[in-house]
C-alpha positions in Angstrom: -8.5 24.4 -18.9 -7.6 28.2 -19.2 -3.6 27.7 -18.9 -2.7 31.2 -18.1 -6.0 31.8 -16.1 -4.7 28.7 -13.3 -1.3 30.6 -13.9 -2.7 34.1 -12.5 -4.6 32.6 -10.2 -1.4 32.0 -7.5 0.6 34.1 -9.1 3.0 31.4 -11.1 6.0 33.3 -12.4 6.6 30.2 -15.1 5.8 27.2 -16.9 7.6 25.3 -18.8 6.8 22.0 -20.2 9.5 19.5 -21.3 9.7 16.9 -23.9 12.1 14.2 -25.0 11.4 11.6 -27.8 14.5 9.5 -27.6 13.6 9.0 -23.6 10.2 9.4 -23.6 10.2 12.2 -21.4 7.2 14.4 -20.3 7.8 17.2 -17.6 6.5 20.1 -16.3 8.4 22.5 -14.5 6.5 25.6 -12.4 8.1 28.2 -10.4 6.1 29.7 -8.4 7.5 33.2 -6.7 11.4 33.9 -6.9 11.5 36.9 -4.5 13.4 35.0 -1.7 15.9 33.8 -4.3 15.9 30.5 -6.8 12.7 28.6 -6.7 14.3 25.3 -4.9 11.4 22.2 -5.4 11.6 18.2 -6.0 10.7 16.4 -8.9 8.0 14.0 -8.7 7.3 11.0 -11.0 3.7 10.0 -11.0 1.2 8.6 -13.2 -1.0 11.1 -13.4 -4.2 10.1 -15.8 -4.3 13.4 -17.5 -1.6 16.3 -18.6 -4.6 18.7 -16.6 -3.9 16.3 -13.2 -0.1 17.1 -13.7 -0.7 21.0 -14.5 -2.7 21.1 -11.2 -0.6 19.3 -9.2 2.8 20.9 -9.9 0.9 24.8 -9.6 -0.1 23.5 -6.4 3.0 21.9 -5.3 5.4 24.7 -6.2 2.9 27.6 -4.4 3.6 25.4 -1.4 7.4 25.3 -1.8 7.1 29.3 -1.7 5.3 29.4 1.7 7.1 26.6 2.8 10.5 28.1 2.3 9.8 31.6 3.3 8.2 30.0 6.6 11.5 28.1 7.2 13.6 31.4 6.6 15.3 30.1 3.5 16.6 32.7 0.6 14.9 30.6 -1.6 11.5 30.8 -3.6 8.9 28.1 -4.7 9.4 25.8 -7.4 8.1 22.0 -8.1 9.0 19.7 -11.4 6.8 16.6 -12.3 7.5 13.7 -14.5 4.6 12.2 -16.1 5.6 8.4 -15.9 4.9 5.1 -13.7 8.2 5.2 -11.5 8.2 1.6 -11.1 8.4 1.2 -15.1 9.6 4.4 -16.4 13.0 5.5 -15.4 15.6 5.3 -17.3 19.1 7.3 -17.0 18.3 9.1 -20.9 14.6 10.1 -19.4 16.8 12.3 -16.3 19.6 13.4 -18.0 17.5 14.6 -21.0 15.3 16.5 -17.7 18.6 17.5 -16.4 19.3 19.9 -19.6 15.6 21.6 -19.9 16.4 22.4 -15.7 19.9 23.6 -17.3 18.4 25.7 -19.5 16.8 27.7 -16.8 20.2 29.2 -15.5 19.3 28.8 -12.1 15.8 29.8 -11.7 14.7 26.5 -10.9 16.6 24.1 -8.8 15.4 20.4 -8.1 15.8 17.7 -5.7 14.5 14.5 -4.9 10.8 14.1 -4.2 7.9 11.1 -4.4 8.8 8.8 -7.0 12.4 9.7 -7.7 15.6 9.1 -5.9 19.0 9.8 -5.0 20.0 7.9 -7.3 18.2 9.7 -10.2 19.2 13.0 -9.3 22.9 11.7 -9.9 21.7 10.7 -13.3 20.5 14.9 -13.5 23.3 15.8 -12.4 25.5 14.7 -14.8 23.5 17.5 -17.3 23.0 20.6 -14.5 24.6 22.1 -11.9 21.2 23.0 -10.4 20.4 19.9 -8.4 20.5 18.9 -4.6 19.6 15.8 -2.5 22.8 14.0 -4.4 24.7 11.0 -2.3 27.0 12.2 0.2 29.5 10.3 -1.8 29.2 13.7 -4.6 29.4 16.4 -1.3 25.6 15.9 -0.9 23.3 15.2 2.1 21.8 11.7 0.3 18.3 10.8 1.7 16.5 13.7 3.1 13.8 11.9 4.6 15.5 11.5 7.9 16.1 15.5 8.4 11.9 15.6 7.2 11.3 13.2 10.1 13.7 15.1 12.9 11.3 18.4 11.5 8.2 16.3 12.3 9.2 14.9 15.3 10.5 18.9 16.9 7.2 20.2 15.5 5.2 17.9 17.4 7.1 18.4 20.3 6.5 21.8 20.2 2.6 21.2 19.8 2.8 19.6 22.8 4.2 21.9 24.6 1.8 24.5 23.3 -1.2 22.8 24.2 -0.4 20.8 27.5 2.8 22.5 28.8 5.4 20.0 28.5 7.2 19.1 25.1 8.2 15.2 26.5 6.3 13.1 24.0 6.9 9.7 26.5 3.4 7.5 27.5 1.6 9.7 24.6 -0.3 7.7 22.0 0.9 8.5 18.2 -0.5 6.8 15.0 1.3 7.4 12.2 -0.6 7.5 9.2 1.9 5.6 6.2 5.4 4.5 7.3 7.8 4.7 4.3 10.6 7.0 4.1 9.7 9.3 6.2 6.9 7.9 8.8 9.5 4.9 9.5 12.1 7.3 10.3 9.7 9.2 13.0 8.3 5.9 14.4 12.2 5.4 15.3 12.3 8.5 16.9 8.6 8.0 18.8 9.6 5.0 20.2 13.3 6.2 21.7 11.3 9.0 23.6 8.9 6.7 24.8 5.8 7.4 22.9 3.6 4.2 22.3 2.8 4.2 18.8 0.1 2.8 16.6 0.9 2.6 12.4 -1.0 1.8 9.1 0.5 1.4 5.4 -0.7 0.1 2.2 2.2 -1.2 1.4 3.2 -4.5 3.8 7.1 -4.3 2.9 6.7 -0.7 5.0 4.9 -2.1 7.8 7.1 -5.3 8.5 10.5 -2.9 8.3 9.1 -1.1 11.4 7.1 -4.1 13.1 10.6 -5.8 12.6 12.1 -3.4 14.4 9.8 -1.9 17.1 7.7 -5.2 18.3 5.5 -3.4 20.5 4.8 -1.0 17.7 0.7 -1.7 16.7 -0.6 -2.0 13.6 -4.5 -1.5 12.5 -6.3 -1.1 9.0 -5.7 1.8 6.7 -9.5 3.0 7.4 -9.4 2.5 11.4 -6.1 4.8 11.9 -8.4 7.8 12.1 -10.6 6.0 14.9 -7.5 4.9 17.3 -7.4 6.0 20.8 -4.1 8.5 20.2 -3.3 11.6 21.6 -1.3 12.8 18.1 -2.1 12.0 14.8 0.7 12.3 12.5 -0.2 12.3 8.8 2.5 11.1 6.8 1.1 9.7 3.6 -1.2 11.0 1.0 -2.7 14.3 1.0 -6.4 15.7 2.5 -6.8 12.9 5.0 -8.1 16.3 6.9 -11.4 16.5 5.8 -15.4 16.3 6.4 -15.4 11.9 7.0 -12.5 12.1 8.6 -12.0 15.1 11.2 -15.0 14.1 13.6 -13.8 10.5 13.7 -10.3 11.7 15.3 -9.4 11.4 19.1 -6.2 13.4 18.8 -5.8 16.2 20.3 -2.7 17.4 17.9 -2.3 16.7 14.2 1.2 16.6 13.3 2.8 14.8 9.9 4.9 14.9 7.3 2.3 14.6 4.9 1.6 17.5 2.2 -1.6 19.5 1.4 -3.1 17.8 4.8 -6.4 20.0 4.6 -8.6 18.9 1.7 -9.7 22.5 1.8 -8.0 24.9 4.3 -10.5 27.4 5.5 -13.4 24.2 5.5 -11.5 21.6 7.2 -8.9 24.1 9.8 -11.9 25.5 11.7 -13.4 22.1 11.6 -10.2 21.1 13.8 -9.8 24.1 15.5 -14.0 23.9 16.7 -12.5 20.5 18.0 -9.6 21.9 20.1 -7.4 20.3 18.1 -3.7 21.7 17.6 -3.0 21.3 13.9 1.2 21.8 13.2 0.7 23.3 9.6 1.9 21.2 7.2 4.1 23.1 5.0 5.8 24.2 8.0 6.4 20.9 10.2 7.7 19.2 7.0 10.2 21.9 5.9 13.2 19.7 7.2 14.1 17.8 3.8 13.6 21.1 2.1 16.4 22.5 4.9 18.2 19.8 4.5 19.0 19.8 0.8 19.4 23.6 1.2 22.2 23.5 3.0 24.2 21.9 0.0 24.3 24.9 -2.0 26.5 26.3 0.8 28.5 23.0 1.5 26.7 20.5 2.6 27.4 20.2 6.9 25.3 17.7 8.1 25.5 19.0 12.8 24.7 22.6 10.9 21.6 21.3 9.0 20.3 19.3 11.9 20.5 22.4 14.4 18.2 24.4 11.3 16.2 21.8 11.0 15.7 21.3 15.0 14.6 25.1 14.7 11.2 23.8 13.2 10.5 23.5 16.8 10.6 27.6 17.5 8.8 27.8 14.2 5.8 26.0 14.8 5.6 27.5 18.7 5.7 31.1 17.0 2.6 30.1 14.5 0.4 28.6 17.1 1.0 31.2 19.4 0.5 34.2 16.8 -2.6 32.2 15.6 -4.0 32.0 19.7 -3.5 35.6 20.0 -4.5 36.9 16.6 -7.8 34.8 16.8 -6.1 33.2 13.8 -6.3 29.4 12.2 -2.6 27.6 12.8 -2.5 27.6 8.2 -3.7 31.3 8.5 -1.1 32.4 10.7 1.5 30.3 9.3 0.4 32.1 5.2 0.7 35.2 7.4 4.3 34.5 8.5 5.4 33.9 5.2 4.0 36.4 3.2 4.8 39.0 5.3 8.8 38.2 4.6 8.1 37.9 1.2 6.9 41.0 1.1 9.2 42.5 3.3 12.5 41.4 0.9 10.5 42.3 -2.1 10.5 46.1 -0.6 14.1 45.5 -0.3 15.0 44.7 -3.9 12.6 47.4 -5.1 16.2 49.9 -4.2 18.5 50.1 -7.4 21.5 49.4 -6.0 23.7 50.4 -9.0 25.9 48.3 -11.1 26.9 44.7 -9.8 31.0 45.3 -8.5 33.7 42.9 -9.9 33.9 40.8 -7.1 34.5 37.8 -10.0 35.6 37.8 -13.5 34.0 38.9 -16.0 31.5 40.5 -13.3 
């Protein structure tokens, strides 16, 4: 790998990798584009098989944070953190905190938050080195588990797909299958049933599925493969990346595709005319699942949880803008929503091109 040639290639304003003996810790940190304001990303802990899986995977990750913030209208810029470990066998409070002080050491440019394979919990343990952490227990003045606010996101963003494509945003006698029901998917199934949709799921994991079957008995459950073959109306991603792709696109019955679910399109241009020759509605990804990344926003202002729904219930107006502007640009939903963001990235760049003089002593020491 050419380290500085995957750099240029999106732009990556840093890099930083992170190493601890005592605690074993092995991290990378990327921050993407800080025009908007402090790249704002989670840390994941994976175990990736090779330091060039991680490298990938957090360029890719913290480009998307960019788009997705700017998208949301957030005064934040794109930044993603991975810890190369086995969650399930790895963590340790020395392993975060000794994270906590390389994030530290970036004075603000970065600031994390909980993502796959960490938790609350070990963003307390972060916390205790940095002040540049978010997605802390409400217990601390944070908003504790985002996945419910990346759920409500979902849910509005499907909504307003519906609407777009048929008229009417009630989402009661539609089929849904939600593809993976952890955190997230569980939390949406909740709100799909309450508004009358009949839903279908599938999970690896049977813990996952018998919380929701537990709950919703009229809830369906099929095998992981056969969830892109069921008779739905929406299919709602909300698992594991590029489930969009050549096998799997022609196989769907949906008419919308809708999920929580990152990187959805294995490749975007390939596999978002694929859908769109379909007539299928696809809610971009980055876009429908900016509620968690909302969510944990708001507690750098003071963390109000009615103020943070109501932004995140805007994902609704969000998504109907992008399919719209996509319909009467001739444009693909992803294209329209990159085009969204980058024009107001560019936009505020213009605006901090103007010198505006020294800073004012609005604080000491200013």
């Amino acid at each position: 790998m050419h380290l500085f040639d995957e750099i240029a290639k999106k732009s990556h304003e840093q890099l930083v990798f992170c190493h601890d003996e005592v605690s074993g810790l092995r991290a990378i940190i990327a921050i993407h584009d800080t025009t908007l304001g402090p790249a704002l990303g989670g840390t994941r802990m994976y175990p990736y098989k090779s330091d060039e899986d991680a490298i990938i995977d957090v360029l890719r990750l913290s480009r998307g944070m960019t788009y997705k913030s700017a998208a949301a209208g957030l005064n934040l810029g794109g930044g993603k953190a991975v810890i190369i470990g086995d969650p399930k066998k790895h963590k340790s409070e020395q392993l975060f905190r000794a994270y906590g002080r390389f994030v530290q050491s970036l004075a603000g440019r970065y600031i994390t938050a909980e993502d796959v394979g960490t938790t609350v919990r070990d963003m307390e343990w972060v916390r205790h080195e940095t002040d540049f952490v978010t997605g802390i227990s409400r217990a601390l003045g944070g908003s504790g588990d985002p996945s419910p606010m990346t759920a409500l996101g979902v849910f509005e963003g499907m909504k307003a797909a519906a609407a777009f494509q048929r008229g009417n945003e009630s989402l009661e006698g539609m089929r849904v299958s939600v593809q993976g029901v952890g955190a997230v998917g569980r939390h949406l199934v909740d709100m799909l049933v309450g508004d009358g949709a009949h839903v279908v799921v599938c999970d690896v994991d049977a813990d996952n599925l018998a919380a929701v079957t537990d709950k919703h008995r009229e809830v369906q459950v099929v095998d992981i493969d056969a969830i892109y073959d069921a008779d739905v109306d929406i299919y709602a991603p909300c698992a594991l990346g590029a489930t969009l792709n050549p096998q799997t696109i022609g196989r769907l019955k949906a008419s919308i595709v809708a999920g929580s679910a990152n990187n959805q399109l294995a490749e975007d241009e390939r596999d978002g005319a694929a859908l769109a020759e379909r007539g299928i509605v696809y809610a971009p990804d980055y876009v429908i699942n900016a509620g968690g990344l909302i969510n944990v926003a708001n507690e750098l202002e003071g963390y109000n949880r009615d103020r943070a729904s109501q932004q995140v219930a805007g994902i609704y107006d969000i998504i109907r803008d992008i399919l719209t502007i996509a319909k009467d640009e001739g444009k693909l939903p992803h294209e329209a929503a990159d085009a969204l963001a980058l024009r107001r990235i560019a936009g505020i760049a213009r605006i901090k091109s103007h010198y505006i003089g020294m800073p004012t002593s609005r604080r000491a020491g200013a």
